[in-house]
C-alpha positions in Angstrom: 5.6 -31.7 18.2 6.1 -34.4 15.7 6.4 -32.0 12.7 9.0 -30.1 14.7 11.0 -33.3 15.3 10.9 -34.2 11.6 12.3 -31.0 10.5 15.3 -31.0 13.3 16.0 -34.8 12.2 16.6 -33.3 8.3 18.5 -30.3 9.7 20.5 -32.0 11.8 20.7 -35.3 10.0 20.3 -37.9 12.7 17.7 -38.8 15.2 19.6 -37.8 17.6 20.0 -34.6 17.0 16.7 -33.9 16.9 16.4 -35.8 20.3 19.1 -33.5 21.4 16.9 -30.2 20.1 13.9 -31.3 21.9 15.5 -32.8 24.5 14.7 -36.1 24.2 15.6 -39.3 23.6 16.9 -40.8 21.0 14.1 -43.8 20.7 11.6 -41.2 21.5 12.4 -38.7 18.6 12.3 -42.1 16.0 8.9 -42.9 17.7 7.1 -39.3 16.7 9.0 -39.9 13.1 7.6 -43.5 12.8 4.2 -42.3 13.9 3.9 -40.0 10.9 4.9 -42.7 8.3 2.4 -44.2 9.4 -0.5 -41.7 9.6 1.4 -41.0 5.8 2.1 -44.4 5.0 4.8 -43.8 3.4 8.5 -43.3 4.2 9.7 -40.5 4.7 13.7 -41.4 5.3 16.2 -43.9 4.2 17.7 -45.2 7.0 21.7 -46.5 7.1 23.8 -47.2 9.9 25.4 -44.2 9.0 23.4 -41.5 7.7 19.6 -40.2 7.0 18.6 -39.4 3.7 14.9 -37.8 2.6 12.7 -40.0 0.2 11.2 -38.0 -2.8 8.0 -37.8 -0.6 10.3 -36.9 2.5 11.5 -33.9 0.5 8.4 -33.0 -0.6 6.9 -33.0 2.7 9.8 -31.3 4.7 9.3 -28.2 2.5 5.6 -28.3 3.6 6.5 -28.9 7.3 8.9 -25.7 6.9 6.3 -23.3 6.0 3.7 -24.5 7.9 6.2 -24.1 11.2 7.2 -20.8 10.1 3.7 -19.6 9.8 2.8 -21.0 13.1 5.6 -18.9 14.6 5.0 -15.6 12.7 1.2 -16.3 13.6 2.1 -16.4 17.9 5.1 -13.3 16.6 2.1 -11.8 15.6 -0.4 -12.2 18.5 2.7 -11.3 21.4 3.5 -7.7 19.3 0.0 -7.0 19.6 0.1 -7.3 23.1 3.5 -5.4 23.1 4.5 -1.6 23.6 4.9 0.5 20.4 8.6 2.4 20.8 11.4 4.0 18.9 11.5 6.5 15.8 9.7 5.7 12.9 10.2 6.9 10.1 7.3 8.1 7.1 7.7 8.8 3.8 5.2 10.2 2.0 3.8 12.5 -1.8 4.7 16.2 -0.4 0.8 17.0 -1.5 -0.4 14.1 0.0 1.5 14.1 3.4 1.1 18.2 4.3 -2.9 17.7 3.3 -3.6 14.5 5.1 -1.1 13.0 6.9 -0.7 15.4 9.8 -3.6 14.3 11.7 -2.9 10.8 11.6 0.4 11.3 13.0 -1.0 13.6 15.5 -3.2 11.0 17.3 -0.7 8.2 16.6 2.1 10.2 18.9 -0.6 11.1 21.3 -1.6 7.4 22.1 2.1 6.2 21.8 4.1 8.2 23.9 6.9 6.3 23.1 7.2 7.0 19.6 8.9 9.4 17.7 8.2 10.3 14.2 10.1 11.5 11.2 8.2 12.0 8.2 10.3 12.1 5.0 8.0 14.1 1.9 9.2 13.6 -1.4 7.3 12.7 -4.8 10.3 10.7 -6.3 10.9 7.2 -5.7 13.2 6.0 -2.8 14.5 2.9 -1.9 12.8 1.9 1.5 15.7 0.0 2.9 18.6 2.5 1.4 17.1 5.2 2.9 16.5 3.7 6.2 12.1 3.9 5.7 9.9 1.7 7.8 6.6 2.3 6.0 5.9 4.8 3.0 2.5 6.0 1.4 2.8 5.6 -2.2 0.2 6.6 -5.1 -0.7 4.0 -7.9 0.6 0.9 -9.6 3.9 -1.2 -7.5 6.3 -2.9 -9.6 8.2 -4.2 -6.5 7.4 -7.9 -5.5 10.1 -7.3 -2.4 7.8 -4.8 -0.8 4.5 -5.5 1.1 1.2 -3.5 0.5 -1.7 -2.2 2.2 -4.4 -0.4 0.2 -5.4 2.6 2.5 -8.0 4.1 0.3 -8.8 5.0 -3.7 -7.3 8.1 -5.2 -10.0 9.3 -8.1 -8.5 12.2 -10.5 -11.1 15.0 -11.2 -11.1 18.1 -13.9 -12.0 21.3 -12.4 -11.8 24.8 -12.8 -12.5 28.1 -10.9 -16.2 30.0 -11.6 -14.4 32.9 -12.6 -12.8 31.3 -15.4 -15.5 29.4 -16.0 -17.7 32.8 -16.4 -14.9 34.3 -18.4 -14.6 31.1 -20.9 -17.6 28.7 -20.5 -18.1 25.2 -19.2 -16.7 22.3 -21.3 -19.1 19.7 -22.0 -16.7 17.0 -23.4 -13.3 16.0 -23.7 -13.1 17.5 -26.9 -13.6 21.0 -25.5 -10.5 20.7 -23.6 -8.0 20.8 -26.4 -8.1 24.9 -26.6 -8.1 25.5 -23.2 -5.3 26.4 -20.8 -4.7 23.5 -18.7 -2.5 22.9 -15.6 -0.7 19.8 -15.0 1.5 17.9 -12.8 4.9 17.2 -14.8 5.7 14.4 -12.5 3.2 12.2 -14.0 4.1 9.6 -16.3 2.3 11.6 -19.1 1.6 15.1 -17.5 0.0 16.4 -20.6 -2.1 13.3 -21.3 -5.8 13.2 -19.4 -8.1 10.7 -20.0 -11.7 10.3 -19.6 -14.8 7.4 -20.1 -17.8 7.9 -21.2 -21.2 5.6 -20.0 -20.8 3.6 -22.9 -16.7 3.0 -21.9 -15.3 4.4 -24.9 -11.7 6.3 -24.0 -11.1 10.0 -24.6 -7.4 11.1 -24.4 -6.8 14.9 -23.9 -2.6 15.4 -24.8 -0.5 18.4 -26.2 1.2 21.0 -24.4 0.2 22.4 -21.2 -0.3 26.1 -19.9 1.3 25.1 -17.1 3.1 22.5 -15.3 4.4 22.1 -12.0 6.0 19.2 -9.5 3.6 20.3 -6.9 0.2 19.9 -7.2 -0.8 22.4 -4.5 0.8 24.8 -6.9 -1.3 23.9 -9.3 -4.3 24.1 -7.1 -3.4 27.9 -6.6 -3.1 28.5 -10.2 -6.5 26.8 -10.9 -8.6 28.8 -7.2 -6.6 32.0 -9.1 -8.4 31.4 -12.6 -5.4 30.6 -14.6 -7.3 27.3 -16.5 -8.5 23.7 -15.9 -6.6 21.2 -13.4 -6.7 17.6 -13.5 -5.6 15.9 -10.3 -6.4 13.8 -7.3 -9.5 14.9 -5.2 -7.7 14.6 -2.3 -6.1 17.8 -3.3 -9.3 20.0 -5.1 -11.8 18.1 -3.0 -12.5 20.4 -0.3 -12.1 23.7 -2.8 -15.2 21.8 -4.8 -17.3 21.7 -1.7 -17.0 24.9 -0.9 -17.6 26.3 -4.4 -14.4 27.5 -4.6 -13.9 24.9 -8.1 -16.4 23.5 -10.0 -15.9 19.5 -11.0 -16.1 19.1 -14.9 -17.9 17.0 -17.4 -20.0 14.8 -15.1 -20.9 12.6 -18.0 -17.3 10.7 -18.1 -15.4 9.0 -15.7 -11.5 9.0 -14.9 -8.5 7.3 -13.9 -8.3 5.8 -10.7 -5.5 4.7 -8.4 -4.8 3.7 -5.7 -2.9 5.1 -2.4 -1.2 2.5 -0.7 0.8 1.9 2.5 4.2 -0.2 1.7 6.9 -1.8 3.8 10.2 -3.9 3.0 8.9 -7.2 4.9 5.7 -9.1 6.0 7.8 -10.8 8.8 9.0 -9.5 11.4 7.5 -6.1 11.1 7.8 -3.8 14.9 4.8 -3.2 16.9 5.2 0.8 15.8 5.4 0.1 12.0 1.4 -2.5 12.2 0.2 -0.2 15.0 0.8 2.9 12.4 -0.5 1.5 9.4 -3.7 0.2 10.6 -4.0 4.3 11.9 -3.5 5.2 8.3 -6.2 2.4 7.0 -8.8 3.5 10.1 -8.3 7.3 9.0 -8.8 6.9 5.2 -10.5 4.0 4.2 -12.7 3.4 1.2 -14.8 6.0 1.2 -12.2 9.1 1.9 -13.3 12.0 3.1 -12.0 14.2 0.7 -13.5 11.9 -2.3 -17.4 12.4 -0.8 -16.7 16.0 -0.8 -15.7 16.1 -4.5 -17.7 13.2 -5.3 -21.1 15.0 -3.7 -20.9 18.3 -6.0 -19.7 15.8 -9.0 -23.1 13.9 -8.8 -25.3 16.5 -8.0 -23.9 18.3 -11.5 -25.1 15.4 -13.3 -28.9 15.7 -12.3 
């Protein structure tokens, strides 16, 4: 209560005003203001007959007050939305790969246990603005150069090389980076350097694979289809090949080196004030993927059993 009083007196500029605030009295608002001084000891006002002003120390201390009462208030914001009723439309964005493979199931059981939310999932693998386009959460893949949106990491996204056993029968197995540069490999041309793959060996030494590409697409489920057809080696996400390496469908490449990895991430325009249907939605996505995705352990299990 005293902290509250303070902060009213320095808005409001006079005892009373505070008093009037907190509906007190005037004599009772300087007595909750005294009492701090002196836990403090120090002043925290110069006093006139006319007008308050804040010591160096006052100032110092108001700014502390502030956020400590605005945290206090987004902390009991906090604990009465999750009591509260998830409603409206909200609105998804989301990689087109990323959101057809994975996303539907999530947003499946999130309508199902909030009847009283409608969804609209916007898929697009170019950069939007979240508050021009009218977005309450996106999923986004890799680094965040924005310091005005909030994160979430939702789960690690590892790339993989891989190729189909027909081609593979037809051409041979690569065994190092090195064996890449003569054959046919399929890209993503979104990428900041589509044609650019690069790989770590045990000792952590960096292997970068560049030049042109056989093919290159803005859809890496096309690419997927290229690589199940025969057409040469992918490099992507294995929450796209995954599932096609577990079922033998692709074969995971050069087990000996590591890759890139990223991250997929959950962002929204503001840690404050965020609605009931935007928390409820991401902590679906967060519960679904986590850091052990499903579609890593089936890439990851074929990847480790080709290096034994």
């Amino acid at each position: 209560m005293s902290l509250s009083v303070f902060v009213a007196a320095v808005e409001e500029g006079s005892f009373a005003g505070a008093a009037r605030r907190f509906n007190l009295s005037p004599a009772m608002a300087g007595k909750h203001i005294s009492a701090i001084e002196s836990d403090l000891n120090a002043r925290l006002f110069q006093r006139t007959t006319r007008r308050l002003s804040l010591t160096d120390v006052g100032r110092t201390y108001y700014d502390r007050c502030k956020q400590i009462l605005g945290a206090f208030v987004e902390a009991n914001r906090e604990a009465s939305a999750a009591q509260g009723i998830a409603r409206g439309t909200l609105r998804v964005a989301a990689p087109v790969t990323f959101g057809a493979m994975h996303l539907g199931k999530v947003v499946a059981r999130y309508v199902e246990e909030h009847p009283e939310v409608n969804v609209e999932v916007l898929m697009g693998d170019r950069y939007i603005d979240l508050l021009d386009a009218g977005v309450d959460v996106a999923i986004r893949i890799g680094r965040l150069d924005d310091p005005s949106l909030v994160t979430r990491r939702l789960a690690p996204c590892r790339m993989v090389v891989c190729a189909s056993p027909k081609y593979l029968e037809r051409h041979g197995t690569p065994r190092t980076p090195q064996d890449l540069l003569q054959t046919p490999r399929l890209a993503f041309s979104e990428a900041v350097s589509a044609g650019d793959w690069t790989f770590i060996d045990e000792t952590g030494r960096s292997y970068v694979v560049d030049g042109p590409c056989r093919v290159t697409a803005n859809n890496t489920q096309m690419l997927l289809a290229c690589a199940l057809a025969g057409a040469g080696l992918a490099y992507g996400p294995t929450f796209v090949f995954g599932e096609h390496i577990q079922r033998g469908e692709l074969v995971a490449l050069l087990p000996a080196y590591r890759t890139t990895e990223l991250t997929i991430q959950a962002v929204y325009p503001s840690a404050r004030s965020i609605p009931v249907k935007v928390r409820r939605f991401v902590d679906y996505l967060a519960e679904a993927f986590g850091n052990d995705p499903v579609w890593d352990r089936k890439a990851w299990d074929q990847h480790a059993e080709s290096r034994t």
